[in-house]
Kinemage of the C-alpha trace (Angstrom):
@kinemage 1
@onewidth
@group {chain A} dominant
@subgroup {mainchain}
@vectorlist {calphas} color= white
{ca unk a 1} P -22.576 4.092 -4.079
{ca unk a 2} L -23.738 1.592 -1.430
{ca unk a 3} L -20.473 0.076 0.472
{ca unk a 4} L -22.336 -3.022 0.972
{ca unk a 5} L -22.133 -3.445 -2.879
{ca unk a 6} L -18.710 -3.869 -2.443
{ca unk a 7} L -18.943 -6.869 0.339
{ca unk a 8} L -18.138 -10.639 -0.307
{ca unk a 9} L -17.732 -13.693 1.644
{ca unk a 10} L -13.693 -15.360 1.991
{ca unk a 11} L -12.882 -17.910 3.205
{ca unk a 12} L -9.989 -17.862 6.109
{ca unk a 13} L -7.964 -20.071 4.313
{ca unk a 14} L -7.534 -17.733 1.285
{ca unk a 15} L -5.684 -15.436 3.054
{ca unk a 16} L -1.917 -15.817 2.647
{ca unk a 17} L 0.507 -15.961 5.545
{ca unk a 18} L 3.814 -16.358 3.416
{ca unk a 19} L 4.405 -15.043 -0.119
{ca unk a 20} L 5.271 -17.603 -2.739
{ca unk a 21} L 8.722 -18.872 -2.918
{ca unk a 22} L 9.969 -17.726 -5.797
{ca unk a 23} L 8.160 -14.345 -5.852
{ca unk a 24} L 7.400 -14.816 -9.594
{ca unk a 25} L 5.531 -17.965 -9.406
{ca unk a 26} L 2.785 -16.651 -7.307
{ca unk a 27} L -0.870 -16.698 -9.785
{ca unk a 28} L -1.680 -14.172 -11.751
{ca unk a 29} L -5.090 -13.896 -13.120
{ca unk a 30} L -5.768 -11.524 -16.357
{ca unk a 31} L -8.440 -9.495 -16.248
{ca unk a 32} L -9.386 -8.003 -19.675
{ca unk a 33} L -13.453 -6.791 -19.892
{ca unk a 34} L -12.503 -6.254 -23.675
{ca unk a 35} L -11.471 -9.923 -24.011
{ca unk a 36} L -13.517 -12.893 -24.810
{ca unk a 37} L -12.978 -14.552 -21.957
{ca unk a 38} L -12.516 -12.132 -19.764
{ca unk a 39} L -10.428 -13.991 -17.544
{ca unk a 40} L -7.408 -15.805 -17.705
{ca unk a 41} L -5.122 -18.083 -15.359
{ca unk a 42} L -1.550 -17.330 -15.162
{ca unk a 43} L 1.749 -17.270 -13.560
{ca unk a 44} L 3.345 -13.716 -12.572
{ca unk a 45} L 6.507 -15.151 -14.439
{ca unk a 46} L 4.361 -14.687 -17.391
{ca unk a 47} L 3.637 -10.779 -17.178
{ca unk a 48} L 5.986 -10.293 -20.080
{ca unk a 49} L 3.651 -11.513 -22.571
{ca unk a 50} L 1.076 -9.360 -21.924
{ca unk a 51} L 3.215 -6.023 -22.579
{ca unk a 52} L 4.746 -4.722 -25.719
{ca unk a 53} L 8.007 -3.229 -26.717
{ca unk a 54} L 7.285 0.584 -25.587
{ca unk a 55} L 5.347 -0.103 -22.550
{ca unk a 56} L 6.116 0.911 -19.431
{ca unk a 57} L 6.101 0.143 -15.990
{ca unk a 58} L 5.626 2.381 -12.757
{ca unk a 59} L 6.730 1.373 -9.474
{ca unk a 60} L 6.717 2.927 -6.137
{ca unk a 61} L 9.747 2.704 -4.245
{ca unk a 62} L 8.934 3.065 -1.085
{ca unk a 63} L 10.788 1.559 1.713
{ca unk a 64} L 8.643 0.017 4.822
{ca unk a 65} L 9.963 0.718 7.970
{ca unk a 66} L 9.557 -0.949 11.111
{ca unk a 67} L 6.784 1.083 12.422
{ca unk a 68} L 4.758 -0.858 15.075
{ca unk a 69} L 6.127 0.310 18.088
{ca unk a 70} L 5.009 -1.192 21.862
{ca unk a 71} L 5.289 0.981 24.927
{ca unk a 72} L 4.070 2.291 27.878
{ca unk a 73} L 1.655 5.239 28.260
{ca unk a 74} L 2.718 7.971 31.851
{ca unk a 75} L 0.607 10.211 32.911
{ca unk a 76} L 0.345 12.715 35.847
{ca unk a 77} L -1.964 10.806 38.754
{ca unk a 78} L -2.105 7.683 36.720
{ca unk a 79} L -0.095 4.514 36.476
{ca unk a 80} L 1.695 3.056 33.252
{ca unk a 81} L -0.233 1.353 30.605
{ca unk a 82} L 0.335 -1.260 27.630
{ca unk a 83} L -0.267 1.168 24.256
{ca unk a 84} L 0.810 0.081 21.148
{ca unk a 85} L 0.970 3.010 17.950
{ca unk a 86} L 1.583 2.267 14.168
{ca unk a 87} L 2.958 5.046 12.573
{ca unk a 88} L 1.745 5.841 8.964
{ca unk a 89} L 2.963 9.302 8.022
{ca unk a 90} L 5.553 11.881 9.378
{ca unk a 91} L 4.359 15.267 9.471
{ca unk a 92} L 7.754 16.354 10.667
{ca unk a 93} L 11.552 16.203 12.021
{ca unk a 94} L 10.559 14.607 14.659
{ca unk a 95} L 6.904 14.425 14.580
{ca unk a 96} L 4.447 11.265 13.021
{ca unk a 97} L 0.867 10.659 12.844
{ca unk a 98} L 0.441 7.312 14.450
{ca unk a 99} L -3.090 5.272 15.290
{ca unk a 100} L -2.663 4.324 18.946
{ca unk a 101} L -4.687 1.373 21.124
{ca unk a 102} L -6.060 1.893 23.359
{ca unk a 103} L -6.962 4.881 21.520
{ca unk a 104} L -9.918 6.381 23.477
{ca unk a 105} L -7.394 6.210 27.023
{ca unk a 106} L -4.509 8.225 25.451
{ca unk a 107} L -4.912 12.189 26.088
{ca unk a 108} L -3.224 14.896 24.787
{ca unk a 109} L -0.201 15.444 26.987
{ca unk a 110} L 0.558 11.986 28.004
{ca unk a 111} L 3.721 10.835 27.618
{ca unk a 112} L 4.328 7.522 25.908
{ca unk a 113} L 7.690 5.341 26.736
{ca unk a 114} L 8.267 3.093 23.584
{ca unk a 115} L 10.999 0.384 23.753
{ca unk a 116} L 10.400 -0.689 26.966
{ca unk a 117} L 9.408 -4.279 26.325
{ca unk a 118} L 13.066 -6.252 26.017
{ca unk a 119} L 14.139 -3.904 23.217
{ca unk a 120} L 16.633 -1.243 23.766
{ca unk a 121} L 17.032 2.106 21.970
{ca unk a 122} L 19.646 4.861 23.468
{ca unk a 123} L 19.665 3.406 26.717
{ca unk a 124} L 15.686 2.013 26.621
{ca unk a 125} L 14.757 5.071 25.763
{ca unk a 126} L 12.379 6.188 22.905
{ca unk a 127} L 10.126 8.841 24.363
{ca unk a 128} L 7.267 11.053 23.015
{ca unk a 129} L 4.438 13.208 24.222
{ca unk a 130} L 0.633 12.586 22.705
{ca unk a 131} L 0.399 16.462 21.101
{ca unk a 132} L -3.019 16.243 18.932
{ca unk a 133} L -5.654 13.227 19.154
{ca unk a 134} L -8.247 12.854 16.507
{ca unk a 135} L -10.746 10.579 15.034
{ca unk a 136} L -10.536 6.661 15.020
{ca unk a 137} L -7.453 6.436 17.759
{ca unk a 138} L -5.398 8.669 15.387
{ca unk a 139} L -2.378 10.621 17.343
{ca unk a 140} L 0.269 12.844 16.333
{ca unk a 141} L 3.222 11.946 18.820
{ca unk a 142} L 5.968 14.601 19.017
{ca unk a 143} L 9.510 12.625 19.759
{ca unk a 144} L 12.194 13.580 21.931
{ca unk a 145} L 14.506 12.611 18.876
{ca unk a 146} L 14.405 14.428 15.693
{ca unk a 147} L 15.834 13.139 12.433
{ca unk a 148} L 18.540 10.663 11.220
{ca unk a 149} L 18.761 10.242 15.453
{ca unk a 150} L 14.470 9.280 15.658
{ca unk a 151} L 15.137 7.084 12.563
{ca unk a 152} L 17.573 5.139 13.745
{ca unk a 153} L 15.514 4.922 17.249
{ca unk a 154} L 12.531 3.681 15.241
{ca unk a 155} L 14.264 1.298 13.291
{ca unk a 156} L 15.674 -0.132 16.537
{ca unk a 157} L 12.815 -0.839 18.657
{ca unk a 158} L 10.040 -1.100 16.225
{ca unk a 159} L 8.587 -3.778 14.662
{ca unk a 160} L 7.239 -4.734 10.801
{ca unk a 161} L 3.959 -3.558 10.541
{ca unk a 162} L 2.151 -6.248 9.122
{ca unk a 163} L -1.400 -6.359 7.813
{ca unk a 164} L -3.901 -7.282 10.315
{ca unk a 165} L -5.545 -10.069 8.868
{ca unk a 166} L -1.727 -11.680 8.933
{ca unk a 167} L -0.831 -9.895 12.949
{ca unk a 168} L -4.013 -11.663 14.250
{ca unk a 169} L -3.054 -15.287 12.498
{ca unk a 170} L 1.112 -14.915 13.951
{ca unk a 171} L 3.684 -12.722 15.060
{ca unk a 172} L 5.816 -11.072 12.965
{ca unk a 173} L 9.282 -12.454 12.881
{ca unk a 174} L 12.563 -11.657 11.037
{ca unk a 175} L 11.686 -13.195 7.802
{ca unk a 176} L 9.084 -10.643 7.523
{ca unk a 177} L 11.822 -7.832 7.122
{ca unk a 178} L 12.772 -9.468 3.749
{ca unk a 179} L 9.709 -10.963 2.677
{ca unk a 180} L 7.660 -7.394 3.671
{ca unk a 181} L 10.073 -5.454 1.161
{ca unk a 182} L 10.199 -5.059 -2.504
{ca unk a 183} L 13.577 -6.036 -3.766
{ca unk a 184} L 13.949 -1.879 -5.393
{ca unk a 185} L 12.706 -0.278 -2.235
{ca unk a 186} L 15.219 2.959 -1.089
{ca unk a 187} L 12.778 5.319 -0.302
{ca unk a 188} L 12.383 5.128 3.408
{ca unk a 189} L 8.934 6.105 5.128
{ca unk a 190} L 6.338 2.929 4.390
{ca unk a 191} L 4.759 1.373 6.946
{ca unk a 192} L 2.619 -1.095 4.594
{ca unk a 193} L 4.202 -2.449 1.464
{ca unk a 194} L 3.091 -1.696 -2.014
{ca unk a 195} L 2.055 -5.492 -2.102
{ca unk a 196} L 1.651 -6.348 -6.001
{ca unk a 197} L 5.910 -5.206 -6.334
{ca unk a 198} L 6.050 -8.145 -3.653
{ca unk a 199} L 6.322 -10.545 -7.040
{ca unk a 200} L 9.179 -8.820 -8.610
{ca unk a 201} L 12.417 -10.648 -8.390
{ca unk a 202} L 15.611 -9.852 -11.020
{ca unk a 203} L 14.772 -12.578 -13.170
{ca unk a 204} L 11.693 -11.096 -14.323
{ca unk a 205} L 13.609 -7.612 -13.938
{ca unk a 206} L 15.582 -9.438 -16.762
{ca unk a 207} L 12.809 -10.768 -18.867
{ca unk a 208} L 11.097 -7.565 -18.810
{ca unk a 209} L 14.359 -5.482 -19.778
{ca unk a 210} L 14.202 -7.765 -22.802
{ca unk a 211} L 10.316 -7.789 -23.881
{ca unk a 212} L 11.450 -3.794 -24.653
{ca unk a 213} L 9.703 -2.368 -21.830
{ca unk a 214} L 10.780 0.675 -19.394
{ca unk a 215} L 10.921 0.620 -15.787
{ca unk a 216} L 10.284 4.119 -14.021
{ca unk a 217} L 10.075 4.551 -10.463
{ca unk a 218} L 7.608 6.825 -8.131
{ca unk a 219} L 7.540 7.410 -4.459
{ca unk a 220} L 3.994 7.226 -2.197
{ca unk a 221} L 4.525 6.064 1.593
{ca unk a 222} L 1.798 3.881 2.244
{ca unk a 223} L 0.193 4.628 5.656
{ca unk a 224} L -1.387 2.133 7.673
{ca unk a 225} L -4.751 3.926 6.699
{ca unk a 226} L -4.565 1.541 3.749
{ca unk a 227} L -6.321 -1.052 6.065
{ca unk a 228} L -8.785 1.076 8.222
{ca unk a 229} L -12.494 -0.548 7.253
{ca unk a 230} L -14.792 1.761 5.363
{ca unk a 231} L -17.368 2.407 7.996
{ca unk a 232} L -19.635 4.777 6.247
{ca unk a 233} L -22.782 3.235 4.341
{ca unk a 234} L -22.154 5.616 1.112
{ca unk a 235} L -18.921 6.168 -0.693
{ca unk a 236} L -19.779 9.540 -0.717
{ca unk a 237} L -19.369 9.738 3.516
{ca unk a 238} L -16.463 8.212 3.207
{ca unk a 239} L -12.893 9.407 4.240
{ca unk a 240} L -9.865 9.176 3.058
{ca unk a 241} L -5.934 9.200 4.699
{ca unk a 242} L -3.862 10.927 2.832
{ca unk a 243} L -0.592 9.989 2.179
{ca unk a 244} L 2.700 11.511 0.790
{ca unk a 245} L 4.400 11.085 -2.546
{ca unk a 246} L 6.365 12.405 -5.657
{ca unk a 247} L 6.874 12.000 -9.289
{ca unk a 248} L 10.211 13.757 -10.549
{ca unk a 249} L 10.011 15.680 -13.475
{ca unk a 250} L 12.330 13.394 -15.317
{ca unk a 251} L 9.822 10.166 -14.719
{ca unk a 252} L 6.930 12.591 -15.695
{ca unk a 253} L 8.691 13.465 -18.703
{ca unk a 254} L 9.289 10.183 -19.503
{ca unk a 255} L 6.167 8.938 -19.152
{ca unk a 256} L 4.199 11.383 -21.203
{ca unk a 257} L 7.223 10.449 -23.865
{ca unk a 258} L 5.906 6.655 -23.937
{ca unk a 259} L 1.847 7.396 -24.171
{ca unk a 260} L 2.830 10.556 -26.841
{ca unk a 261} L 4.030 7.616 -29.020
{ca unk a 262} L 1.429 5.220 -28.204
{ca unk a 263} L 2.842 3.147 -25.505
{ca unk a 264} L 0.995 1.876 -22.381
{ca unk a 265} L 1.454 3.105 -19.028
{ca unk a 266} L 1.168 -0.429 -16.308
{ca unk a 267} L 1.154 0.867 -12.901
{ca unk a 268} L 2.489 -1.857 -10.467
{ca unk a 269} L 0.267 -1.467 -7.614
{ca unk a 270} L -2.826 0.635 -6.466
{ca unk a 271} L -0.245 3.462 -4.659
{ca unk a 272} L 1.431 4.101 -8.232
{ca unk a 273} L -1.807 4.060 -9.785
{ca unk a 274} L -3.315 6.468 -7.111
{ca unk a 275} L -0.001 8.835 -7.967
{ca unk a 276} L 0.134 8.705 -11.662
{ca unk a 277} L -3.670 9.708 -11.389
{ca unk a 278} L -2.917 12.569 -8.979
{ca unk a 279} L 0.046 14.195 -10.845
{ca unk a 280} L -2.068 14.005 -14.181
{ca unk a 281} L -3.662 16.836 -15.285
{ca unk a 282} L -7.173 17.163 -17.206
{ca unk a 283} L -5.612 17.127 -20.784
{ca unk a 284} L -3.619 13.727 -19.622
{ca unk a 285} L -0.387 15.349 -19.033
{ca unk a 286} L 1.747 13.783 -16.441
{ca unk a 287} L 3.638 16.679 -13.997
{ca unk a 288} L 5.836 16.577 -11.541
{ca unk a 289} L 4.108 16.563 -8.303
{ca unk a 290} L 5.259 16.600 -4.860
{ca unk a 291} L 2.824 16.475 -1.654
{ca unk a 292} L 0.495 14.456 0.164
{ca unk a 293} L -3.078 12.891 -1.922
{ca unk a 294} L -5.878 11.336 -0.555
{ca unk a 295} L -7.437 10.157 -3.878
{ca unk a 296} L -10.566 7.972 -3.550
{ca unk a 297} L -11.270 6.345 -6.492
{ca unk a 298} L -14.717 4.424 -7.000
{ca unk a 299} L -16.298 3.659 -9.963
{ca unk a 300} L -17.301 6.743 -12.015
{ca unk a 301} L -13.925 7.899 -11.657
{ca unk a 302} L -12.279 8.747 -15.383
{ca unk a 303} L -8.829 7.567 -15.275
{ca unk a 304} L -6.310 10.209 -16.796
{ca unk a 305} L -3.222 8.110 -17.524
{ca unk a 306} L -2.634 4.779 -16.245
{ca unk a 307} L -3.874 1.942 -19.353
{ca unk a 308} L -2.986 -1.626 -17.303
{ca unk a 309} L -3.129 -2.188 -13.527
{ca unk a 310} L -1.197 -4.923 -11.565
{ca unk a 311} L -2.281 -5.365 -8.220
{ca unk a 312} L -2.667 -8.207 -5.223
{ca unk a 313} L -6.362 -9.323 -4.300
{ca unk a 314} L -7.821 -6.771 -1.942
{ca unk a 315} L -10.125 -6.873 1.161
{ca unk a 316} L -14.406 -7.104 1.322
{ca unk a 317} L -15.843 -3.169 1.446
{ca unk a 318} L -12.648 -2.084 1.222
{ca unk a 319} L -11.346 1.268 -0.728
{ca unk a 320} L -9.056 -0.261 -3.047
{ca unk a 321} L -11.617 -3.213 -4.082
{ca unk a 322} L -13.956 -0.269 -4.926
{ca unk a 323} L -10.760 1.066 -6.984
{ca unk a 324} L -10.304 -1.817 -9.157
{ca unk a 325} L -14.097 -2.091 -9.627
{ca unk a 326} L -13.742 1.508 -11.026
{ca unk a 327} L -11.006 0.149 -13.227
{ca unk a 328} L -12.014 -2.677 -14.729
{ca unk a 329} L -15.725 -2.692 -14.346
{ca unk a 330} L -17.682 -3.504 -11.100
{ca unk a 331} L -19.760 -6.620 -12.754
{ca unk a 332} L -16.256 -7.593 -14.279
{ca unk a 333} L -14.659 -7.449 -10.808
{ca unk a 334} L -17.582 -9.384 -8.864
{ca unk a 335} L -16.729 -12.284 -11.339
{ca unk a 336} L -12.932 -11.894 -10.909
{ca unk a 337} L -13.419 -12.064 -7.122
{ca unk a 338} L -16.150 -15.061 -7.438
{ca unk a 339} L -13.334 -16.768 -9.906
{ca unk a 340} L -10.301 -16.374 -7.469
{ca unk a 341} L -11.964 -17.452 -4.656
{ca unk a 342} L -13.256 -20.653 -6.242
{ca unk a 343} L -10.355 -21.278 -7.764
{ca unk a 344} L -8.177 -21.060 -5.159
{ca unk a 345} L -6.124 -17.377 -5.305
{ca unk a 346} L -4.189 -16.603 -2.283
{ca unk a 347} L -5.498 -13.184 -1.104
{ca unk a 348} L -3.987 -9.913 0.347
{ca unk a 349} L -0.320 -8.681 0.983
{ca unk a 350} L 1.135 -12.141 1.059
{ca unk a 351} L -1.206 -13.090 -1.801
{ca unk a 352} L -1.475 -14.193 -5.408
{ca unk a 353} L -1.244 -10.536 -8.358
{ca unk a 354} L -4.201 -9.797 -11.295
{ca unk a 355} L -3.383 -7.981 -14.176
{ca unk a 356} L -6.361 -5.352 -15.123
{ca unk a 357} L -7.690 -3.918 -18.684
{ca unk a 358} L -9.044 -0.890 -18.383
{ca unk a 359} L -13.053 -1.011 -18.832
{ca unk a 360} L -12.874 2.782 -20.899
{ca unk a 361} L -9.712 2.209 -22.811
């Protein structure tokens, strides 16, 4: 398809710079192409009352990390420079694919001296060495550090990762480690947030618990790929990161337990979504799966598993717009957008939820 058919106009002011205090009382507009009307204007408080007793939910517990790092670049002949990388999947002990700027300066070889800008880390030092360079200022950095010792370097000189559209409009700051977190993140190796578990707080846990529904938890680290612009006219040129995950066999099990006797699977989130579909074979089983996906779902895609999709309000031309257009219905999903906008949704990471129907249900 045409990735201008998946362009629309928002306005700067719909883009959200805070989430909503409390979490659950951010909007949440229903989306149901089955429904007469389609749409509906909610609260996220109210997501109970559009599951039933046997439902389930799926959440990814990933953990974000403070992956932005700042430092300066050394090389042989050549002076120090500013470079900035934002790390968005580990590829080893003590290795990460990053995407670096000034991309097109850094060579293979060059040696990179992060935490060198009032931070400290192990005496001020946090050191790598540029070992591959690819396409679109993508790096693979080799550390001197390996392991629990690189984490806890990370972790000390890096910074939240946020969004773009939010790290052009202000800095991050320390509310943003909170704020940037689901409250039942443990899995550590994020370095963007599964955004639509942003609204989750234990009240609703509560409220949930007692509508009858299950909670089950999956594991995808969102890279920072999850941003990068879709620069290719047709779908079909189009690229995707990949990005690591895994379903245990237990949550697998589980979850082909609650569709085997008629229950819905909700997927909280495009990454759970994009790992339920994954791990889930032709004939609709769910396995356990381990390994790294780079799914690209646009409409035409038959979903396998996942019945009800909760996710924030995503970005023009973007791949997970052309995801939930696949989901619910591309004419379906123009309106939403058109709806939301006028209405006033709060868009992106920081954003206001919707709550999709599958179209082929």
């Amino acid at each position: 398809m045409r990735v201008d058919l998946f362009d629309f106009d928002l306005p700067d002011e719909r883009i959200a710079l805070r989430p909503a205090e409390p979490r659950d009382s951010a909007r949440l507009l229903v989306i149901d192409p089955h429904a007469e009307p389609a749409l509906g204007d909610h609260a996220v408080g109210e997501l109970p009352s559009f599951l039933r007793a046997g439902d389930a939910l799926v959440f990814n517990d990933t953990k974000v990390i403070p992956a932005q790092l700042e430092g300066v670049r050394h090389r042989e002949g050549a002076g120090g420079q500013q470079v900035s990388a934002t790390l968005h999947m580990r590829v080893g002990a003590s290795r990460w694919k990053a995407f670096s700027k000034p991309g097109k300066r850094i060579k293979v070889g060059d040696r990179i001296a992060f935490g060198h800008c009032g931070e400290s880390c192990f005496l001020g030092q946090l050191d790598c060495t540029v070992e591959e360079k690819g396409e679109g200022g993508e790096v693979t950095l080799a550390f001197d550090l390996s392991g629990p010792a690189l984490d806890e370097a990370i972790a000390s000189v890096g910074h939240i990762p946020l969004p773009p559209y939010i790290a052009a409009k202000r800095p991050d700051d320390e509310r943003d480690r909170t704020d940037y977190q689901t409250i039942y993140a443990r899995e550590e190796g994020a370095v963007a947030a599964p955004t639509a578990g942003l609204h989750f707080t234990p009240r609703l846990f509560e409220a949930i618990d007692k509508a009858g529904v299950e909670r089950h938890f999956v594991t995808l680290h969102v890279g920072a790929g999850t941003f990068l612009p879709v620069k290719a006219d047709d779908t079909n040129d189009h690229k995707m990161h990949l990005e690591s995950g895994y379903v245990s066999a237990e949550t697998a099990a589980k979850l082909n337990a609650v569709k085997a006797r008629g229950g819905r699977i909700i997927c909280v989130g495009t990454t759970s979504l994009r790992l339920i579909e994954s791990a889930t074979a032709d004939d609709g089983g769910i396995r356990a799966w381990a390994g790294a996906t780079g799914i690209f779902i646009t409409p035409g895609y038959r979903f396998k598993a996942v019945d009800i999709l909760m996710t924030n309000f995503h970005l023009p031309r973007s791949t997970l717009f052309m995801l939930v257009s696949a989901f619910a219905g591309f004419e379906t999903m123009q309106a939403a957008y058109k709806h939301a906008i006028s209405t006033g949704y709060r868009f992106y990471s920081y954003g206001d939820a919707s709550l999709l129907f599958r179209k082929d249900r």
